[in-house]
N, C-alpha and C positions, 0 to 999 in steps of 0.2 A: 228532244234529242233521242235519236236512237241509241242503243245498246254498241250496236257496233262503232259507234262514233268514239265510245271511250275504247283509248287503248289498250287498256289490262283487259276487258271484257272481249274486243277483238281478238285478242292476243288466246284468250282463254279458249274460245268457242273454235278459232282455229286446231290449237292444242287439241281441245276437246274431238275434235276431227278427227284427228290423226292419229290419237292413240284408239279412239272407236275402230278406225280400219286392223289395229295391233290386235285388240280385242273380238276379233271376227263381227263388227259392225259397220257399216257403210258409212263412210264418211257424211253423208249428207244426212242419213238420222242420226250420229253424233253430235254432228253442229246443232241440229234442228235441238235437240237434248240441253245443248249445251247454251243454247242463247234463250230456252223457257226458261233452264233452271236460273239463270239470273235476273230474269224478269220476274220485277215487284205486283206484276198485275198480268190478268190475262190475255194473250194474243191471237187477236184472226188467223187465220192461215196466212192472207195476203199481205200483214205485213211481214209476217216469217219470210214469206219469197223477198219482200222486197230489201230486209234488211239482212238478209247471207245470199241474195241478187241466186237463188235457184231458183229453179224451173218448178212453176205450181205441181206437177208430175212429182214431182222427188220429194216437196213436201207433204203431198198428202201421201202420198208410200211412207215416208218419212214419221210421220204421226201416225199412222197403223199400226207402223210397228213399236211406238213407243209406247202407243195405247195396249198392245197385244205382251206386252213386256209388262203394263201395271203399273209404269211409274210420269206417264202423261195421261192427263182425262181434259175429256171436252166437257165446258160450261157455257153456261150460258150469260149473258151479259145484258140488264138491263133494258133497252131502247135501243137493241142491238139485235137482226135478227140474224145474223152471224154468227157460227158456230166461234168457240173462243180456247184455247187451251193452256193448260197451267201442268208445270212439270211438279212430282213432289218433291219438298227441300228438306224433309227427314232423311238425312243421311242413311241412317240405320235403315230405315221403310225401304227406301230404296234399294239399297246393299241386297235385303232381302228377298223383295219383288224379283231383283235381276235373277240374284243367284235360284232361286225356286224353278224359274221359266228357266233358263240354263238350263238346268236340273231335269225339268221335264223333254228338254227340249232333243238333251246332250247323252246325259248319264244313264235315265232311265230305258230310252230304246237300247243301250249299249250293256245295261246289265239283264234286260232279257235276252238280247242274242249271246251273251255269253253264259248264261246258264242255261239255254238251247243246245248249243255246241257242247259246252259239261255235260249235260246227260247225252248228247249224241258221241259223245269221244267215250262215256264209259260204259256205253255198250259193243264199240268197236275195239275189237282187239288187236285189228291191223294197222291201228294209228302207233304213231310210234310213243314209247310211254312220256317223253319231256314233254309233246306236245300236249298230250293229258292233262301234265300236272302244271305246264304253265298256263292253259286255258283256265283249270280250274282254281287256279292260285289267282290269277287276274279278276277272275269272277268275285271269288271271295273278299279279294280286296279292295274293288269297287261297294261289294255289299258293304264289306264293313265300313268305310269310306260315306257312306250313304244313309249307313245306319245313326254317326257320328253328325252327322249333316243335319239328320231329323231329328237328335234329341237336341244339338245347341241351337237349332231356329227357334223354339219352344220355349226357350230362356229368358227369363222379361230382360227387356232391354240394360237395364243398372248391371245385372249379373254379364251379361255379353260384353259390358264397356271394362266392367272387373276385371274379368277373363282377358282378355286383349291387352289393358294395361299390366298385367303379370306376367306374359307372353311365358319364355322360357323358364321364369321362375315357378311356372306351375308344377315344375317338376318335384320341388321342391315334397309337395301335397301327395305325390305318387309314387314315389321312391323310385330307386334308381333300376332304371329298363336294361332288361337285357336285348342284345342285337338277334335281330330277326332276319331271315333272307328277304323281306318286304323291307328293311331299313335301307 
């Protein structure tokens, strides 16, 4: 029985789709994501086409880029000389993998070009001064954003689940913040 034959799995992989396109991902590597990660074993390409019925094209685009993300790899299968692939089901691995490639993908070009434009706006005087200082204010708070980013990836996993379950109460540990023009 295929995957997609059970309803909640159908159900899921679709979902899985469509919030992929929310998250600036193509629907067809969402699903393709979405029907490994519930699979107990690993899959050919061509049942992937045959069981979310896309086009062999879209799957193997589809698996580049999940392989290019970290969180699908190709294996290899027994008596099988078909290439075979398995999503990972570490929630956390995952989370992480994504968010990193994001990170390289997204934040990082975006906080060298604004610390380009910072040193080119503070050598221009005929910029006008708000734009200065929101350029550089942007800047800073990506770094700092970035900075926060690379010390809780670092965090063994027990502590990251810690953190997460105390959500707001970690304030608790911090005492009380004064307001920022960043808040």
């Amino acid at each position: 029985m295929a995957l997609t034959d059970l309803p909640a799995a159908k159900a899921f992989i679709l979902h899985w789709g469509e919030m992929g396109t929310q998250w600036g991902v193509n629907r067809s590597v969402a699903q393709v994501h979405g029907l490994l990660y519930l699979s107990d074993r690993p899959l050919p390409a061509d049942d992937i086409v045959e069981q979310l019925l896309l086009a062999r094209s879209n799957v193997s685009t589809a698996l580049k880029e999940l392989q290019g993300y970290g969180i699908v790899r190709r294996v290899h299968v027994d008596g099988d000389r078909r290439d075979h692939f398995v999503a990972e089901t570490d929630l956390w691995e995952m989370l992480m993998r994504i968010s990193a490639e994001r990170k390289r993908r997204e934040i990082d070009p975006t906080i060298a070009l604004l610390g380009g434009l910072a040193e080119q706006m503070a050598k221009d005087d005929s910029a006008p001064a708000h734009v200065r200082e929101r350029i550089t204010r942007m800047h800073e708070f990506i770094g700092t954003l970035t900075n926060w980013y690379d010390q809780v990836r670092r965090l063994p996993k027990p502590t990251l689940v810690t953190l997460m379950k105390l959500g707001g109460k970690i304030a608790r540990f911090v005492g009380p913040g004064k307001k920022t023009t960043d808040s």
